[in-house]
C-alpha positions in Angstrom: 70.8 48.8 95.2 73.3 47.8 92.4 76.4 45.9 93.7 79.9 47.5 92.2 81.9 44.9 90.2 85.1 44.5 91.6 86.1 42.7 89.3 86.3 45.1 86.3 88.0 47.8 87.8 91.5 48.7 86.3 93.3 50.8 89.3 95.5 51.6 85.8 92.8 52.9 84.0 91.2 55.1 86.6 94.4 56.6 87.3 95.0 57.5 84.1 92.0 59.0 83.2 91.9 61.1 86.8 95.6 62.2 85.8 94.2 63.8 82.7 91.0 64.9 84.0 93.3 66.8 86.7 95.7 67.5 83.6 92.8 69.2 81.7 91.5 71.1 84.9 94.6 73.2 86.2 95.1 73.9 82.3 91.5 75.1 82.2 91.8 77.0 85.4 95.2 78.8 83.6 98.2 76.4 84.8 100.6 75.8 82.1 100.5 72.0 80.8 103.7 69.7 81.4 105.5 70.4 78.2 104.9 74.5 78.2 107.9 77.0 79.9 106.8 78.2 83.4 107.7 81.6 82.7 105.0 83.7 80.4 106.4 86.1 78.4 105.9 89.4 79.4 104.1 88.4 82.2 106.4 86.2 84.6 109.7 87.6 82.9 110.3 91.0 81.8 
């Protein structure tokens, strides 16, 4: 069994890249990204 390298893991990195995985997920699954209004037209306001 492999050993994991310690060494090379950037906490920064992997939380950047899980951020935008998670990012890309609720906007897949129909959540508005960060820099879109909350309300939809028509939908959420009349």
């Amino acid at each position: 069994m492999q050993r994991l390298e310690y060494a090379h893991w950037d906490p920064e990195t992997f939380h950047a890249n899980a951020a935008a995985d998670i990012r890309a997920l609720l906007i897949r699954c129909g959540f508005p990204p960060n820099d879109a209004p909350l309300e939809r037209p028509g939908v959420d306001s009349p």
